[in-house]
Backbone as CSV, one residue per row, in Angstrom:
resi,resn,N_x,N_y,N_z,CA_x,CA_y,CA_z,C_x,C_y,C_z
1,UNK,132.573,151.353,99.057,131.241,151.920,98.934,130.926,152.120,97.459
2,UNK,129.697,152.027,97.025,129.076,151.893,95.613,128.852,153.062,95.133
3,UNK,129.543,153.154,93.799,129.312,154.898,93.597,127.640,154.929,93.177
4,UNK,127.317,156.441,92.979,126.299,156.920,92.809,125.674,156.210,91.497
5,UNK,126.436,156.249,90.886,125.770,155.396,89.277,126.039,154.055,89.227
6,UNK,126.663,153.256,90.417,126.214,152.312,90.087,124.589,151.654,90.534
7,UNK,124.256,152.103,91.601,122.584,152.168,91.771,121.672,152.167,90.929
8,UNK,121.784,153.176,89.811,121.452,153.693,88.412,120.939,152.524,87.439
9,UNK,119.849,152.245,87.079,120.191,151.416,86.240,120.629,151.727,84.562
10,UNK,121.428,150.642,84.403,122.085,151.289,82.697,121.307,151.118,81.705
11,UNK,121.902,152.115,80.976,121.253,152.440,79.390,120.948,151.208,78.696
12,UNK,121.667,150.101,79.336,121.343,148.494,78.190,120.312,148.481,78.753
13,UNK,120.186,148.436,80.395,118.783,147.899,81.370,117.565,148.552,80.987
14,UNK,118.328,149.931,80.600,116.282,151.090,80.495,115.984,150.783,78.667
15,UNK,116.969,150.298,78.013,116.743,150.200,76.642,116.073,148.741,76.590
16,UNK,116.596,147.602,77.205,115.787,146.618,77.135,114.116,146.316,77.588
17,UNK,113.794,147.332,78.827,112.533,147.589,78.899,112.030,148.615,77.971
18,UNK,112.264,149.236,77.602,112.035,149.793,76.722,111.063,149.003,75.416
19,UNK,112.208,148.342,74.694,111.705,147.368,73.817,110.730,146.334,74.409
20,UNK,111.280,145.716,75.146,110.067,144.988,76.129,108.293,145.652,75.932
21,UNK,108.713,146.735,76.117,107.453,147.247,76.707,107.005,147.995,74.703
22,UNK,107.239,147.539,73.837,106.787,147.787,72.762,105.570,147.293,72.496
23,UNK,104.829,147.344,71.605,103.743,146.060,71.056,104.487,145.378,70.121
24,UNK,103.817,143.803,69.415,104.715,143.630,68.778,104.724,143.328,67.606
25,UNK,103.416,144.373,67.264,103.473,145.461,66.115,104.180,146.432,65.373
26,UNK,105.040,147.083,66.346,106.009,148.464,66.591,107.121,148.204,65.336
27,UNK,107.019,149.865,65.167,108.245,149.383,63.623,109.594,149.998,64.335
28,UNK,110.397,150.159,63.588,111.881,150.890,64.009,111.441,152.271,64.154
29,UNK,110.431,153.072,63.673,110.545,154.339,63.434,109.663,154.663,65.137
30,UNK,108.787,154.031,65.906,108.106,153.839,66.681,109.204,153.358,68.010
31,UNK,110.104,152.648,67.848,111.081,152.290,68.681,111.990,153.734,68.456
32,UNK,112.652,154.190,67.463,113.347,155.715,67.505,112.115,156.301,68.294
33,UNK,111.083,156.984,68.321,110.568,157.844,68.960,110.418,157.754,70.327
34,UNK,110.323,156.568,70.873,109.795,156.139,72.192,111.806,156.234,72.674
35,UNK,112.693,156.392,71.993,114.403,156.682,72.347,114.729,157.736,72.552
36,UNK,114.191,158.889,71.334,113.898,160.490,71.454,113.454,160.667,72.860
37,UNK,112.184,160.691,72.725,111.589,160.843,74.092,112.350,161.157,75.004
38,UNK,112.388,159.293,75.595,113.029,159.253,76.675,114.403,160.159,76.868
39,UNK,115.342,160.022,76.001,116.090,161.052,75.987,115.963,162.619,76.277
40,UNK,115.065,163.069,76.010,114.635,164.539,76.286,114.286,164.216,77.260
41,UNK,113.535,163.605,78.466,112.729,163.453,79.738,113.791,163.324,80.315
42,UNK,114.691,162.940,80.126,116.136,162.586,81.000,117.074,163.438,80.515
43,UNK,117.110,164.098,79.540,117.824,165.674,79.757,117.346,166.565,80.500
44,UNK,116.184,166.886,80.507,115.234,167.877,81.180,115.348,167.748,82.590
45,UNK,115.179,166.229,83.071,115.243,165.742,84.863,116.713,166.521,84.925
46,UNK,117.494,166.239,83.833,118.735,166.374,84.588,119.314,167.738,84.684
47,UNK,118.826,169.104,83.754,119.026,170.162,83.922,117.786,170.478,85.006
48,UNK,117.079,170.275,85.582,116.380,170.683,86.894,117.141,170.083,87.993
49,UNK,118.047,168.943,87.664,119.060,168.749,88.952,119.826,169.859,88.982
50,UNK,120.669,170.115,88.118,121.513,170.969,87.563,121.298,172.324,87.921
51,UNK,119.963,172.916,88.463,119.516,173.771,88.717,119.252,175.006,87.027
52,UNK,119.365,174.270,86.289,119.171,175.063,84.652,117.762,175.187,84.431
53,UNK,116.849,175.776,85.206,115.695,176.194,85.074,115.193,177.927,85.550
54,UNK,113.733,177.736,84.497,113.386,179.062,84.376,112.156,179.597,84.999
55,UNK,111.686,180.200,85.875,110.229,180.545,86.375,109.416,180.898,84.663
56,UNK,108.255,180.278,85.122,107.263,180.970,84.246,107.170,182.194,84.081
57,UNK,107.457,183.371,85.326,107.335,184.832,85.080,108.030,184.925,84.049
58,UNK,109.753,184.605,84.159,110.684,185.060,83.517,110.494,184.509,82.179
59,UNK,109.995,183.784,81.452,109.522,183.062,80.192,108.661,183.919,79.437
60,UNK,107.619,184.458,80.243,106.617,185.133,79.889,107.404,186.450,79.668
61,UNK,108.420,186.914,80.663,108.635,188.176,80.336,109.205,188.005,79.198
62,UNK,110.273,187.143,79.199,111.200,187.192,77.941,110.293,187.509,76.253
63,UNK,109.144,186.498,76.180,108.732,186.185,75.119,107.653,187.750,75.131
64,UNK,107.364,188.636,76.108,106.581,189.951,76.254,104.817,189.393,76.169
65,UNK,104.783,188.289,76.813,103.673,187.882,76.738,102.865,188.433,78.267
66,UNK,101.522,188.621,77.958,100.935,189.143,79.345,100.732,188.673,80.824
């Protein structure tokens, strides 16, 4: 049976669309940002798997906002 990540597609596979999906205009500094990104969007998915999330109440309380 196929583990869970292999379903997944890999970091070569989401990096090659990635670039793919550039214009082909795009400099290196435009390819780093669109890497950032994605990276944070896929940390974030993965601490809400993780259950590492915060209600808005509790945000608001923390920061003593109304």
């Amino acid at each position: 049976m196929p583990s869970a990540s292999a379903k997944r597609p890999s970091v070569k596979s989401k990096a090659i669309k990635l670039v793919q999906g550039l214009p082909a205009s795009s400099t290196w500094d435009d390819l780093m940002y669109r890497i950032y990104v994605r990276q944070k969007i896929e940390a974030g998915l993965s601490d809400i798997r993780a259950g590492r999330v915060h209600s808005h109440a509790t945000i608001r309380k923390e920061f003593a906002l109304p």
